[in-house]
C-alpha positions as a Markdown table, in Angstrom:
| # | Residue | x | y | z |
|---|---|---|---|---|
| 1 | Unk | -46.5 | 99.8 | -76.3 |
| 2 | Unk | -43.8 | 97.6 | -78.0 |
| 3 | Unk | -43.6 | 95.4 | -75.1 |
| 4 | Unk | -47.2 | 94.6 | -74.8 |
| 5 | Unk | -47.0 | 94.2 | -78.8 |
| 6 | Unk | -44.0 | 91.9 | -78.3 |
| 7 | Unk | -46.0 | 90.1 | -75.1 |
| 8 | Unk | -48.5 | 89.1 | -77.5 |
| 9 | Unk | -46.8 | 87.9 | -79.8 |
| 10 | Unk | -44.4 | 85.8 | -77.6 |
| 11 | Unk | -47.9 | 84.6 | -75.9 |
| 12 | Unk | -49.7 | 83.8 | -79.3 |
| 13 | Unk | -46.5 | 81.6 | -79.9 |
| 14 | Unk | -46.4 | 79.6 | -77.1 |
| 15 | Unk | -50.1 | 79.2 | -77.4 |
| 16 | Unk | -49.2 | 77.6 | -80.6 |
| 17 | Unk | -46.3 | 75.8 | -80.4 |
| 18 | Unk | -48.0 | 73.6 | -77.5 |
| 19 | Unk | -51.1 | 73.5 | -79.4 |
| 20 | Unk | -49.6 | 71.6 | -82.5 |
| 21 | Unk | -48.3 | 68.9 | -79.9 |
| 22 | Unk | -50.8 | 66.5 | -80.7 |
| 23 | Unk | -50.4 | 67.0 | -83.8 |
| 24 | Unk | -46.5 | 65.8 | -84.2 |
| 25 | Unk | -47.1 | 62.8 | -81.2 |
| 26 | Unk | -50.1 | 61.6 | -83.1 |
| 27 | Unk | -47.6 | 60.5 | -86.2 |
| 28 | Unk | -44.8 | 59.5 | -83.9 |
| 29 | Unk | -44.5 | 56.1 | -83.0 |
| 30 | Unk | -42.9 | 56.0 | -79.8 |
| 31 | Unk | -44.4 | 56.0 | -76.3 |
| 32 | Unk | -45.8 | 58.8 | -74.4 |
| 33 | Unk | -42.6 | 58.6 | -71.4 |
| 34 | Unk | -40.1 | 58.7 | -74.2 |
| 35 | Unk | -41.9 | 61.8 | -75.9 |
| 36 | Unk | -41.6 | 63.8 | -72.6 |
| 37 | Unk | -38.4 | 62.7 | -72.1 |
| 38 | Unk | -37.3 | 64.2 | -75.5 |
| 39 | Unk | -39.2 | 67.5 | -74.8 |
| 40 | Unk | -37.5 | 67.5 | -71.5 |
| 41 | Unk | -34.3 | 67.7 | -72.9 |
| 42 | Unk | -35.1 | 69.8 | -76.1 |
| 43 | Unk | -36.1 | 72.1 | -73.6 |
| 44 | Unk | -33.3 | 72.3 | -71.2 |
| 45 | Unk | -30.9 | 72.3 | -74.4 |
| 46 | Unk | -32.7 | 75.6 | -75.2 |
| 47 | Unk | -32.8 | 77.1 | -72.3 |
| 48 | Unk | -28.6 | 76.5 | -71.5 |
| 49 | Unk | -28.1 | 77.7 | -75.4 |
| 50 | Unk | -30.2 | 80.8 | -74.2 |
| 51 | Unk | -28.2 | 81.3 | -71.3 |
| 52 | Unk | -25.1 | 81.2 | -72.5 |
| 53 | Unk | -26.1 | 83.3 | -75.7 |
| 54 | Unk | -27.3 | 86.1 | -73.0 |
| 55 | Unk | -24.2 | 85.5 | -71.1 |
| 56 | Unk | -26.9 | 84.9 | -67.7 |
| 57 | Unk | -25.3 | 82.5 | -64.5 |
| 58 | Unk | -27.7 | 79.8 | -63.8 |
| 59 | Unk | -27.9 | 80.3 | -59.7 |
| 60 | Unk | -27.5 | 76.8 | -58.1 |
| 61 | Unk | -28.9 | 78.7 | -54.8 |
| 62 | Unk | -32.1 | 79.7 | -56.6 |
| 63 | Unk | -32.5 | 76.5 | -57.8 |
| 64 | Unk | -31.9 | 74.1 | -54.2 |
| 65 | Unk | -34.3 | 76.7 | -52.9 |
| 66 | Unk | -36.8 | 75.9 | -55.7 |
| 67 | Unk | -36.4 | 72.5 | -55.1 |
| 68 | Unk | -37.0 | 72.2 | -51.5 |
| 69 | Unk | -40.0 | 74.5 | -52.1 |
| 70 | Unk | -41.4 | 72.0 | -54.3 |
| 71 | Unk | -40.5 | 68.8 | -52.2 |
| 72 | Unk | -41.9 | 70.7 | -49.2 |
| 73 | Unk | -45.4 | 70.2 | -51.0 |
């Protein structure tokens, strides 16, 4: 029961998080490449942070095998 509780709540976050985008772009005065840049970054800063908080290997394997996945498309 927690974890569907804490599912929601992780889901109701995310939902909002990317709905007050528009929001912050709207007042920024910078182009659209540069503001996914930024988010790009932001977001793999958080995810390495997480990592290494967690103490979790980041498997290069997993990822060259994710990547040739995708170029195979």
């Amino acid at each position: 029961m927690i974890s569907k509780n804490k599912d929601k709540i992780m889901l109701i976050s995310s939902m909002t998080i990317f709905g007050t985008i528009a929001l912050f772009v709207k007042k920024i005065n910078i182009s659209s490449g540069e503001i996914a840049l930024f988010r790009a970054v932001l977001a793999a800063m958080i995810i390495l942070i997480f990592l290494l908080i967690t103490k979790q290997k980041i498997e290069i394997s997993k990822i060259k095998k994710g990547i040739q996945c995708i170029n195979a498309v």
